[in-house]
N, C-alpha and C positions, 0 to 999 in steps of 0.2 A: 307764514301760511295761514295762520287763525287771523292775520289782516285782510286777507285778501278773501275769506271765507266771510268775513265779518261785513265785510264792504259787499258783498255782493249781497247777502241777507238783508242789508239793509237798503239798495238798489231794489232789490222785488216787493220789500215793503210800500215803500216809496212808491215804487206804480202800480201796485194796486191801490195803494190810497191816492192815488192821483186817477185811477179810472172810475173808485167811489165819488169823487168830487163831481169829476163828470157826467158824470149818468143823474148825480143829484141836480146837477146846474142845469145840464141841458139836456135831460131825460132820454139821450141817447139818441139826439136829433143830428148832432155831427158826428165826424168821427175821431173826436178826441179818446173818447173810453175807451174805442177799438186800437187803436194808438195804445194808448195805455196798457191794454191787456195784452196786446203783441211786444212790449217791451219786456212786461214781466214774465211774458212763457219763453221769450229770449235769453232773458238773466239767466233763469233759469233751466234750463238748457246748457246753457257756457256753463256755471255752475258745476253740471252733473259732468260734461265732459272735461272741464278742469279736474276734478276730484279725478277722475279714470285715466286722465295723462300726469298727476301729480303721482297718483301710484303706479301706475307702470315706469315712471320715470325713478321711483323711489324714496321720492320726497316725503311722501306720507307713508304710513305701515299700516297694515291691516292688522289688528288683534284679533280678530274672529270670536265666535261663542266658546267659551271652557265648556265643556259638558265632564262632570265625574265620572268613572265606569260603576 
């Protein structure tokens, strides 16, 4: 699980330093950046609903906040 967690954090890295490239190269003249930044609000996205089918699935646990009384 902390692979596939792993591998996707480093996917949204990845494009946004690949939509920094582009916006550097080509100042935003194509649409490579925009490319770019729809992949990583993609990842990311999969991401969140991976996490919310992992635990309802039970793969993963929620430990929640301890609060003392």
């Amino acid at each position: 699980m902390r692979f596939v967690i792993l591998v996707a954090f480093i996917l949204i890295i990845g494009s946004l330093a690949s939509a920094l490239f582009f916006m550097m190269r080509d100042r935003g003249r194509t649409p490579n950046m925009m490319r770019s930044l729809m992949f990583r609000v993609g990842f990311s996205v999969a991401l969140f609903l991976f996490i919310l089918f992992s635990h309802w699935m039970g793969w993963i646990q929620s430990t929640g906040i301890h609060t003392s009384p």
